[in-house]
LODOKOL-474342 format. One record per atom (N, C-alpha, C, CB): residue in one letter; x negated, y negated, z. Coordinates in steps of 0.1 Angstrom, whole numbers, plus 5000, padded with zeros to 4 digits. Atoms other than C-alpha are relative to their C-alpha. Glycine has a CB too. Layout:
BEGIN
AXYZ...
***
This chain:
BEGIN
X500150075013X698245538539X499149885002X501449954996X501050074999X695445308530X500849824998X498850074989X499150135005X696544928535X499249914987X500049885015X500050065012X696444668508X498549935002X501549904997X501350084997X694044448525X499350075011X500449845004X500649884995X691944738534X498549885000X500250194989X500850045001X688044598537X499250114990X499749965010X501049895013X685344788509X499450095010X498249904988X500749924994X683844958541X501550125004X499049925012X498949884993X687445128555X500450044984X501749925012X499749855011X688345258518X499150074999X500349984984X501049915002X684845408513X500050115016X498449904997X500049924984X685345558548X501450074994X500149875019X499049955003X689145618538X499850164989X500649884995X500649905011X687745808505X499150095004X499349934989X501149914997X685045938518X500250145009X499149915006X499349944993X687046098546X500550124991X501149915005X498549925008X689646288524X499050074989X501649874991X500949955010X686846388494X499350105015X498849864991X500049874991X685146568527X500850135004X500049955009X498849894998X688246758541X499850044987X501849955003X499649925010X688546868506X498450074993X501049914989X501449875001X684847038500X500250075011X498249955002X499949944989X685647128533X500750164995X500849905011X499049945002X688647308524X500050134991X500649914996X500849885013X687247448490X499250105005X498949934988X501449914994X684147608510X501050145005X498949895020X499149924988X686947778533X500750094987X501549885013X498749885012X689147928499X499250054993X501549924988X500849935013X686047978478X499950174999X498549965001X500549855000X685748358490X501350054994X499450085016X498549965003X689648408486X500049944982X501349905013X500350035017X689048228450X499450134993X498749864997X500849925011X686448458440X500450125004X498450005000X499849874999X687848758451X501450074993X499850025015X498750005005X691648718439X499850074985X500649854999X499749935013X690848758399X499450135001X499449934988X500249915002X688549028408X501050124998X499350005007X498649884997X692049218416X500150054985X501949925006X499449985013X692749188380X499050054989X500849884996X501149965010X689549358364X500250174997X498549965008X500249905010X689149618339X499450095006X499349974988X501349894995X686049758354X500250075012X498749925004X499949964993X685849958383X498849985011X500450104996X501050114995X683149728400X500449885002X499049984991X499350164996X683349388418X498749964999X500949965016X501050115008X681349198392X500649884992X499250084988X499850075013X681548928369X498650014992X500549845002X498750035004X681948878344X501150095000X499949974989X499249904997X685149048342X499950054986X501649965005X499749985015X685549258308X501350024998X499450124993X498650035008X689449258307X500849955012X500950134992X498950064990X692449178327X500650174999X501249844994X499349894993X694649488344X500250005011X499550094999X499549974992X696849568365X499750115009X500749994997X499949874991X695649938373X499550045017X499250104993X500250074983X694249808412X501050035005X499949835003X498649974991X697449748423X501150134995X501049855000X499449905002X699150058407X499150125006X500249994987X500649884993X696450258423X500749995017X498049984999X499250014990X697350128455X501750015008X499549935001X498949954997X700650178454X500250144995X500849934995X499949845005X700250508439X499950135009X498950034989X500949974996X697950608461X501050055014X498849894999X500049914988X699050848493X499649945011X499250105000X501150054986X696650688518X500449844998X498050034997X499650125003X697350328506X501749985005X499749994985X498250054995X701350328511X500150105014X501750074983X499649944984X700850548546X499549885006X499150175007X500550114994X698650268554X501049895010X499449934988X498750144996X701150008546X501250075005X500749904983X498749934990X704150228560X499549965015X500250214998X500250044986X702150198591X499649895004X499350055005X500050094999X701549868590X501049925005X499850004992X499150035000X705049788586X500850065008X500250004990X499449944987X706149998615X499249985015X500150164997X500150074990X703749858640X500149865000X499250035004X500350145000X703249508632X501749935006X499449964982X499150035000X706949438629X500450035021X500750074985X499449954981X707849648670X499049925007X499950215007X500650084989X704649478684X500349845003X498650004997X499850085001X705849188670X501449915010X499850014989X499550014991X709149198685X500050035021X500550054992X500450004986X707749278718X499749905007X499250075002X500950134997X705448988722X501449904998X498549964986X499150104999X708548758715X500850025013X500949994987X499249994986X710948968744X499349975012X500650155003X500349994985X708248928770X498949834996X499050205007X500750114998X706448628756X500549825002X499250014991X499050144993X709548348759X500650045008X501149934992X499449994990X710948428788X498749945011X500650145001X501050034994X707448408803X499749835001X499050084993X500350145001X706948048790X501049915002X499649974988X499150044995X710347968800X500049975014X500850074997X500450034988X709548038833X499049905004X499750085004X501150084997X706147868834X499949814998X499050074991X500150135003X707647548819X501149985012X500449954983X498849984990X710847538846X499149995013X500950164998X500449964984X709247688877X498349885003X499650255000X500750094996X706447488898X499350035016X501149884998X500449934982X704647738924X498550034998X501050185005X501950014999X700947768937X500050164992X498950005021X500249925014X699148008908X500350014992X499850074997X499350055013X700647878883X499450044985X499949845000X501450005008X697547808867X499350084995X499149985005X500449885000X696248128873X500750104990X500150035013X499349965013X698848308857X500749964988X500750055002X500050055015X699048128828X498450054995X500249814999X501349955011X695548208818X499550145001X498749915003X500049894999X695848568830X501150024987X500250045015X498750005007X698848548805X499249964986X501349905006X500550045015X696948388775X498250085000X499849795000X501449955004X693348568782X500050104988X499450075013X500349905014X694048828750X499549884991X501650114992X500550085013X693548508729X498650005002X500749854998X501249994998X690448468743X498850085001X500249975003X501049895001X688748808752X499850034990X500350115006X500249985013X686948948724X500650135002X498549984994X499349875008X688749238704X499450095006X500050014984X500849895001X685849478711X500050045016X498449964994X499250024984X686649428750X501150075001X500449855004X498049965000X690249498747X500050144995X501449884987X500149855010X689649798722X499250105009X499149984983X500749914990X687349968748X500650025014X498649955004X499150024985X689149858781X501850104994X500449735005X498449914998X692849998768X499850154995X501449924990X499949825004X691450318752X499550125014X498550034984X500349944984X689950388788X501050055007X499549895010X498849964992X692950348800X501550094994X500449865006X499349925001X695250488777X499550134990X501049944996X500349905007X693550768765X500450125013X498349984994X499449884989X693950988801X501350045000X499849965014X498849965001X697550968798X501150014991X500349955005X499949935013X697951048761X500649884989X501050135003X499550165011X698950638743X498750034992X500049795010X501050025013X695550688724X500250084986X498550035005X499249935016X696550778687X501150045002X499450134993X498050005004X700250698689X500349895002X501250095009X499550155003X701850458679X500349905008X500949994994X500250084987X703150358711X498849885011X500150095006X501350014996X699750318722X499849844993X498950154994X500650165007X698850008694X501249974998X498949994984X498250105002X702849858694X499449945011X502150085003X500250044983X701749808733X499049874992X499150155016X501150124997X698349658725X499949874989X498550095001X499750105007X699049468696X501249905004X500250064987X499550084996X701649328715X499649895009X500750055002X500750094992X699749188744X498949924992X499350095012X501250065013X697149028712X501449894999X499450154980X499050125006X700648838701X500549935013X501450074990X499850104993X702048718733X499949875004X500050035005X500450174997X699748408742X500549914989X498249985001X499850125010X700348288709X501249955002X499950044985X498349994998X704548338715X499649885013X500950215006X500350104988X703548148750X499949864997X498850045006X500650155001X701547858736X501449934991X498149994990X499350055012X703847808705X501649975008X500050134986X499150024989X707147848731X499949875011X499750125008X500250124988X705547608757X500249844996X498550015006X499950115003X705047358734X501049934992X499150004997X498650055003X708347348721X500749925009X500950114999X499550034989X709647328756X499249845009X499850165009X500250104993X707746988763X500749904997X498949965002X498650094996X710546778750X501050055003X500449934993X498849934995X712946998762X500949955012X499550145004X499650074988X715446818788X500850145002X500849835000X499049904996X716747098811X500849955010X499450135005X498550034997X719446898822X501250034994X500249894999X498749935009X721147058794X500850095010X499550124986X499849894995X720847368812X500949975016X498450085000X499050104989X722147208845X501449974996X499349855003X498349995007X725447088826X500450104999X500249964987X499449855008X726147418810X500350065015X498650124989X500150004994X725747538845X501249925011X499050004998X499150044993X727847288863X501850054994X499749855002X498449965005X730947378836X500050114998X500649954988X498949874997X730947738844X498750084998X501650054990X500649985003X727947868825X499450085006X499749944997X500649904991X726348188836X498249964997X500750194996X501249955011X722148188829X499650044992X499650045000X499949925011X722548428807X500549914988X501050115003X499050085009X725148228786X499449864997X501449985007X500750165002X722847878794X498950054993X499449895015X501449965006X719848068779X500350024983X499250165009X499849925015X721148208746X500749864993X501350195000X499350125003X723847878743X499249854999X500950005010X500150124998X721847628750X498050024997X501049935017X501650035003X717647678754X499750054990X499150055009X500749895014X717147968727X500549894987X501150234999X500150065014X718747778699X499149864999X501549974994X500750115002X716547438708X498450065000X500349885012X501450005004X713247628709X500250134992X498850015014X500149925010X713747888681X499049964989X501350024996X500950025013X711247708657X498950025006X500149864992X501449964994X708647778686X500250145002X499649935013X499849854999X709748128692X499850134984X501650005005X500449965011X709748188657X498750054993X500349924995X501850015007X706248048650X499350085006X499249865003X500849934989X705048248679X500150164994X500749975018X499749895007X706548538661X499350014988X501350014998X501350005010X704748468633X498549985000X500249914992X500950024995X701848418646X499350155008X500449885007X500349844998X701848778663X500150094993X500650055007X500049895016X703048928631X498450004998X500949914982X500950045003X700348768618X498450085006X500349885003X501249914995X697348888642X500550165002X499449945017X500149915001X698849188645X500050154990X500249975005X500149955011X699049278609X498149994994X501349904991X501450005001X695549188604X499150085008X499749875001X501349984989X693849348635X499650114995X500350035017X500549875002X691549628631X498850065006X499850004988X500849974987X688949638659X500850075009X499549885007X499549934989X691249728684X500750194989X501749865010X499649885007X692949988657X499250084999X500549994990X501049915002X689950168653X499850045014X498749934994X500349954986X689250218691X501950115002X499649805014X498949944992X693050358698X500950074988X500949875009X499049905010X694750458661X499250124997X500549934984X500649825012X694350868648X500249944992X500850174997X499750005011X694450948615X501449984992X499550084999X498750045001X698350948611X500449825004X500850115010X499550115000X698550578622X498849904993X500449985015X500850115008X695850428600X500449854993X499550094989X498950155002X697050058597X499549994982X499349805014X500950065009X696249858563X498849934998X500449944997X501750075000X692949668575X499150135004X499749845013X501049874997X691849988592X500050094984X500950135016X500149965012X692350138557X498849954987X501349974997X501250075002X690249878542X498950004998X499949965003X501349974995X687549868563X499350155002X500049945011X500549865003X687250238559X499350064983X501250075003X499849995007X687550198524X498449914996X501349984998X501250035002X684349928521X499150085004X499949905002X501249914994X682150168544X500050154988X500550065019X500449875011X682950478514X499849924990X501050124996X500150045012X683550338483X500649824995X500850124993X499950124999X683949968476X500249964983X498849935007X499349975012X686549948450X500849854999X501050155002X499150125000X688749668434X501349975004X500149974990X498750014991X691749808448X500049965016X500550134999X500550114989X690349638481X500249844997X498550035002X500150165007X690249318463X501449975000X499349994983X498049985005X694549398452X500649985013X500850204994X498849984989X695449478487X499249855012X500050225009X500250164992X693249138502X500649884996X498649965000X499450085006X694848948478X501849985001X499550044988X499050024995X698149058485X500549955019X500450124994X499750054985X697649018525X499749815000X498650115013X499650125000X696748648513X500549934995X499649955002X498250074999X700148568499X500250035004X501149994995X499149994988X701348718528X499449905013X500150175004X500350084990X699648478549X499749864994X498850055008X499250135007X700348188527X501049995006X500350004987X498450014998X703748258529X500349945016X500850184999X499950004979X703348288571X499949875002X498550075012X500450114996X701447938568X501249894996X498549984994X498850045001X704147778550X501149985007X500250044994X498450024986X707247888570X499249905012X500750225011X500550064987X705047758600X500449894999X498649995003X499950175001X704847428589X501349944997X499149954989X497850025003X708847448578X500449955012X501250174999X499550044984X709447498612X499449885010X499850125009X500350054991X707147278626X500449844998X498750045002X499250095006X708847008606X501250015007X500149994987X498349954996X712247118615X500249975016X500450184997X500249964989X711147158649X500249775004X498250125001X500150114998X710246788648X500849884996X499049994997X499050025002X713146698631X501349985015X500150104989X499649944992X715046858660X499849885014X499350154999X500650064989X713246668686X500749864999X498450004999X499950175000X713546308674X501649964994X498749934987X498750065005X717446338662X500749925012X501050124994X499050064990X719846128683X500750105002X500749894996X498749905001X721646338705X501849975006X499550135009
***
């Protein structure tokens, strides 16, 4: 908040600041701007002007065969990769925040390198490998690799829960009887659930969206929704593309939102008296 007895140079700086971020901001939503009403056009072209308003976009795509196998498969990997990346990516960061042994280092960034390798890497390297022993075009196949894509995030978002974390809790629980098991689920899982969460959302997230690696490793039976898409602008470049981008960003609204719930809550959590 700007003080009272601000000088004429720190409000123009203040102003000037915040008027930036927000061209900034605009630049970043303008394509999502212009592409949203297109959803709702008459024509069967992505022009303006528009000549009416209609719904038949999204009734094609839901109508549509190829469109709801898409999203069926969508909705059946995104969701198992997602849970995967959470069972193997807080325990991982549990450990790494706890334990305190030479290559630490090491495997932590062997552990986070999917955030960083590029997609086109990963999509060539795992179809190498699981194509000889029959994961390429099955589902199994992209649950796996979309899961190793979500972990780091589960990791970072996990870890950084766990830096105010006092595990003297866990010690207590422990001295009055407390098995591991019972100190983990009782006592650590419900104080970092808004990072476990986020991290979960966050793998949803990339792995609802991916479509580089899905192209290297899905058949035709597991054609995701962005692999659908992007198949869809290379034939025919239609407005029902526009329906189903528009709906993946209220669904990643929605994502961004909860995030920030939790990361309130989260911070709530932290700073209560205990």
């Amino acid at each position: 908040m700007l003080a009272s007895y601000a000088s004429p140079l720190e409000r123009a700086w203040y102003y000037g600041l915040r008027i930036l971020c927000g061209l900034v901001l605009l630049f970043l939503m303008l394509p999502v701007l212009v592409i949203a009403p297109l959803s709702f056009n008459a024509d069967s072209f992505l022009l303006y002007p528009m000549s009416g308003f209609s719904l038949q976009w999204y009734e094609e795509i839901f109508a549509s065969p190829t469109w709801r196998q898409a999203f069926l498969n969508s909705c059946i990997v995104s969701p198992c990769a997602t849970l995967l990346a959470v069972l193997l990516g807080t325990p991982a960061a549990v450990g790494l925040a706890r334990a305190d042994f030479p290559g630490k280092a090491l495997l932590t960034a062997i552990l986070i390198s999917p955030m960083v390798v590029p997609v086109v890497i990963v999509g060539v390297a795992t179809y190498l490998v699981f194509a000889p022993i029959g994961l390429a075009g099955s589902y199994l196949g992209l649950i796996m690799v979309h899961a190793a894509l979500g972990v780091p995030f589960v990791i970072t978002t996990v870890t950084a829960t766990l830096q105010g974390f006092d595990f003297n809790l866990v010690r207590a629980a422990a001295s009055l009887g407390a098995n591991p098991l019972t100190a983990s689920f009782r006592i650590t899982l419900p104080l970092v659930a808004p990072g476990v969460i986020s991290g979960g959302l966050f793998a949803f997230g990339i792995s609802f969206d991916e479509v580089v690696v899905t192209l290297f490793l899905a058949g035709p039976e597991q054609s995701t929704l962005p692999r659908q898409m992007f198949a869809g602008i290379r034939e025919n470049i239609s407005p029902a593309i526009a329906a189903v981008a528009t709906i993946m960003t209220i669904l990643s609204t929605l994502m961004l939102v909860t995030l920030e719930w939790l990361r309130r809550r989260g911070e709530r959590l932290r700073d209560s008296p205990s």
